[in-house]
N, C-alpha and C positions, 0 to 999 in steps of 0.2 A: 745786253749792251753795257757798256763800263758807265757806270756812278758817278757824278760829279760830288756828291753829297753822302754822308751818313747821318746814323742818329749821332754818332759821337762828337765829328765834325759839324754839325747843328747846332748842339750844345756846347762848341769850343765859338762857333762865331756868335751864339749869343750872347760871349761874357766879352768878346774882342774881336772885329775881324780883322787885325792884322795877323791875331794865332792863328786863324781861321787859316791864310793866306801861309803862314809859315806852314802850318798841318799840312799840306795840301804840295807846298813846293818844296818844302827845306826838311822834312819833320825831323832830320837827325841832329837836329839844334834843340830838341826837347829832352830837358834833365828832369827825372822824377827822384823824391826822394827815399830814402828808404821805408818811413814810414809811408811815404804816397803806396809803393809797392807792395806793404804788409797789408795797406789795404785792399787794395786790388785783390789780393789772395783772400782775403775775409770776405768780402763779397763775392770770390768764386765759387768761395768754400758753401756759403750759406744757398746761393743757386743752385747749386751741385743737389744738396741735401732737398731745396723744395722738388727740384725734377725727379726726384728718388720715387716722386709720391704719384710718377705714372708709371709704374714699370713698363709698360710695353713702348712706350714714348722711343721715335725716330731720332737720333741726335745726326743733322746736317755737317755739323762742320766734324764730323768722326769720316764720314765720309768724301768730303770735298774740302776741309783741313783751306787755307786761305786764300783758296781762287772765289771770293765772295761773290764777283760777276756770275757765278754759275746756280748761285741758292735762289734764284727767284723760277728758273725756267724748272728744277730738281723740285721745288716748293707746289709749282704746279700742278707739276705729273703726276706727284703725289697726292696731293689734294682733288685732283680729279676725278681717280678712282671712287673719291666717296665712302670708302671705307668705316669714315668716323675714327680717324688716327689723330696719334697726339704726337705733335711733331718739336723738338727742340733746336733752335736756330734757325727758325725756318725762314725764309727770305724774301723779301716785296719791293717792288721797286715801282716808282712811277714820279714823273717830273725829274727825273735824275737822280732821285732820293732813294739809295737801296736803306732797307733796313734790317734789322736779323730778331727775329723776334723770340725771347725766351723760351717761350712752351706754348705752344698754339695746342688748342684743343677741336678738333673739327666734330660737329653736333651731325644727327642722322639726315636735316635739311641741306647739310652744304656750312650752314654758317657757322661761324668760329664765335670759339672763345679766348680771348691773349691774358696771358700774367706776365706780367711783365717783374722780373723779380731783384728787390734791394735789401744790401744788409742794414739799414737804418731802422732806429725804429719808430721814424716819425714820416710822413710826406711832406717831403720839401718842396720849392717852388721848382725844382732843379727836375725832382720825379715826375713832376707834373706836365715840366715843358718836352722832356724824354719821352715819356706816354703819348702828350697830344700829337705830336711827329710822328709816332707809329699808327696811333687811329689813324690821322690823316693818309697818310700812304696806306697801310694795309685795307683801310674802306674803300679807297678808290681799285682794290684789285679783289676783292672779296668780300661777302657781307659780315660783318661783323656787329654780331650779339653782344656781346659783353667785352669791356675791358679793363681789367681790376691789375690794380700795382701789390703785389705782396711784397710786406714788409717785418723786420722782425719783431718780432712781439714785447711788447714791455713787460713782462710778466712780475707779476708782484709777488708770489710766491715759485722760485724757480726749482723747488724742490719736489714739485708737483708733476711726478713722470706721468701724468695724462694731459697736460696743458699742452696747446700746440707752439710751435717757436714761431706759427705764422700768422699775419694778421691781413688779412683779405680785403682790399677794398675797393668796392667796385664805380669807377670815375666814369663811363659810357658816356652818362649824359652831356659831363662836364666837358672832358675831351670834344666830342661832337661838337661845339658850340666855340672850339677854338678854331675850327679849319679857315678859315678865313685870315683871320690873324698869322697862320700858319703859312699860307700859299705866300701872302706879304712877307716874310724873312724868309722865304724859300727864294725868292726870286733875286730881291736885295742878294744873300749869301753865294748865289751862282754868277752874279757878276764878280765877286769880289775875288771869287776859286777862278772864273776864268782872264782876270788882268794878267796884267806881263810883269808891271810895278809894284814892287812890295808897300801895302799903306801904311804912311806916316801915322799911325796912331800913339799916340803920346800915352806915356803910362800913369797909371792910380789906382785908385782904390781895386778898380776892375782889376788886377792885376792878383789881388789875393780872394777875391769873390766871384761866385759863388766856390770857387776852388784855386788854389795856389797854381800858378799859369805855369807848365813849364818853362816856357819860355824867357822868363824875366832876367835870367843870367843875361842871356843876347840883346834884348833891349834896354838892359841898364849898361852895359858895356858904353865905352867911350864916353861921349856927354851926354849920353841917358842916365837919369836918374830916376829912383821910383821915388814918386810925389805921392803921400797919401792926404787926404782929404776930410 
């Protein structure tokens, strides 16, 4: 069934629902910048290279490329066999909330392992709230053992060709203890995707945190102005 919500859209209405609202009706009023762009490629780059480290690993969207609607029911199939396959972008949807998850790992019982994977080399609060949106969906459609955010390594000696570039670390608990809090901005952010009226949300600080909006060309137009704080 089609998604009202993503993990990305998640994290665009928790800095704003009126982006939320643009993502969702208007998105081709969203300018990134070139540097926004070079990042995105640095962070595909660095995913790319962690998923190198299953080779037998499924990559979903190689095969079903951006019909997203379709990676939860292909997510299944596959998982049901039982195999113990390690799946890339594999798909979970529930409450409206599809999600695509970096590298699922399936254990010999059924239950998964998720890495969820970032080029930073710290956990931000940004990783954290990205993460507990996938616990939450992917536990409600499979059990889920483990879920650790990899991130890149701060290495202090980078001259060290046996040092890994990744740094593993396993949040289960934490996550787990947010779904609550979860279901409450789940609920709140699918009113706001299904209004007819774009929200008057006034602009600030949120406007460049936790990341520069694209949106802010459109809502500073006319007598908008960004007010910072």
């Amino acid at each position: 069934m089609p998604h009202l919500l993503s993990k990305s859209k998640y994290i665009r209405g928790l800095q704003c629902d009126r982006a939320l609202w643009l993502d969702v009706h208007n998105p081709r009023l969203a300018r990134y910048t070139a540097e926004q762009m070079r990042r995105f490629d640095r962070g595909r780059d660095f995913e790319y290279a962690f998923k190198a480290t299953f080779p037998d690993g499924i990559d979903l969207s190689a095969e079903l490329h951006r019909n997203v609607d379709a990676y939860p029911a292909r997510t299944a199939e596959l998982l049901d066999k039982g195999d113990g396959i390690d799946l890339f972008e594999a798909g979970f949807q529930y409450d409206d909330v599809l999600v695509l998850a970096d590298v699922v790992h399936q254990n010999t019982d059924g239950s998964l392992d998720i890495y969820e994977v970032k080029s930073g080399i710290a956990l931000s609060d940004t990783y954290r709230r990205d993460a507990a949106l996938q616990h939450y969906i992917i536990s409600h459609c499979r059990e889920v053992r483990s879920f650790s955010i990899v991130h890149a390594a701060a290495l202090s000696d980078k001259s060290d060709p046996d040092a890994s570039p990744f740094t593993i670390v396993d949040l289960t608990t934490e996550l787990a203890a947010a779904h609550d809090e979860i279901a409450v901005h789940i609920a709140a952010m699918k009113q706001i995707v299904l209004a007819t009226a774009e929200p008057d949300t006034p602009t600030g600080q949120h406007c460049l945190t936790p990341y520069a909006c694209p949106y802010q060309h459109y809502c500073q137009t006319g007598v908008r102005q960004l007010v910072l704080f």
